[in-house]
C-alpha positions as CSV (number, residue, x, y, z in Angstrom):
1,X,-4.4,-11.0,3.3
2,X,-0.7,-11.8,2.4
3,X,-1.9,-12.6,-0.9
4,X,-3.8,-9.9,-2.1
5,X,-1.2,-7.1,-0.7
6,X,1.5,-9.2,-2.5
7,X,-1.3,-9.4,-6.1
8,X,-2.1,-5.1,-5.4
9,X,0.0,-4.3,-8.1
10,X,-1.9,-7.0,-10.6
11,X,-5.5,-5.6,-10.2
12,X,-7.4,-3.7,-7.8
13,X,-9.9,-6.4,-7.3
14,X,-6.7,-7.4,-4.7
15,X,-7.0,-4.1,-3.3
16,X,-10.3,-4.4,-2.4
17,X,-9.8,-8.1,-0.8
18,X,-6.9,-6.5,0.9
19,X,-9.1,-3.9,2.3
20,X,-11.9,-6.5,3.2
21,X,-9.3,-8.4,5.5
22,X,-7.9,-5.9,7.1
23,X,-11.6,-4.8,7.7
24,X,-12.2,-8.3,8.8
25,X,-9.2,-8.4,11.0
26,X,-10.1,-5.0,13.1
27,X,-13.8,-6.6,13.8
28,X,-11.9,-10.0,15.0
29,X,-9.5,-7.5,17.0
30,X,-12.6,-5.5,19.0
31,X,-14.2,-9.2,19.5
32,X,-11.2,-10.4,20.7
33,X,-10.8,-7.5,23.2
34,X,-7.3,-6.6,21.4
35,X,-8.0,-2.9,21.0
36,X,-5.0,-1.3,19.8
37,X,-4.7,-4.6,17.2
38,X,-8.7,-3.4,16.2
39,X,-7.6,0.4,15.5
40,X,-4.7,-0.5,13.5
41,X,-6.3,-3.2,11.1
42,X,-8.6,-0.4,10.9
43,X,-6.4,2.3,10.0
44,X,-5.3,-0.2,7.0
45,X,-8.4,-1.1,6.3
46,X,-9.7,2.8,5.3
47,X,-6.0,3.8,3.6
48,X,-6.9,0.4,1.6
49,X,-10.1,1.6,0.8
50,X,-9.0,5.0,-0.1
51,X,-6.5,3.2,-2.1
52,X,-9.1,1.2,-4.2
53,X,-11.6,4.2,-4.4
54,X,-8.9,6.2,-6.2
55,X,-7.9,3.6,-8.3
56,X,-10.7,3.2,-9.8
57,X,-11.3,6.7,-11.1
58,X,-7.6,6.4,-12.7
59,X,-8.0,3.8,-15.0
């Protein structure tokens, strides 16, 4: 995840691997019991997606 947030700016192929971790991260967070961990990967994970959605219509 480091790396694609740190490679955003390059492509938005990264922003969607971005989005895909943090996505990744909230399920491992509701296995793992760690609810307010779950909801916060999966705030990122939607503004990530949002992210990528929009920049794909911009370029």
């Amino acid at each position: 995840m480091l790396i694609a947030y740190t490679l955003e700016s390059k492509s938005r192929i990264w922003t969607f691997i971005f989005a895909l971790g943090c996505l990744s991260s909230a399920v491992y967070g509701y296995v793992a019991d760690a609810l307010p961990f779950a909801v916060l990967e999966g705030v990122w994970a939607v503004v990530a997606f949002i992210k990528w959605q929009n920049s794909k219509f911009s370029k």
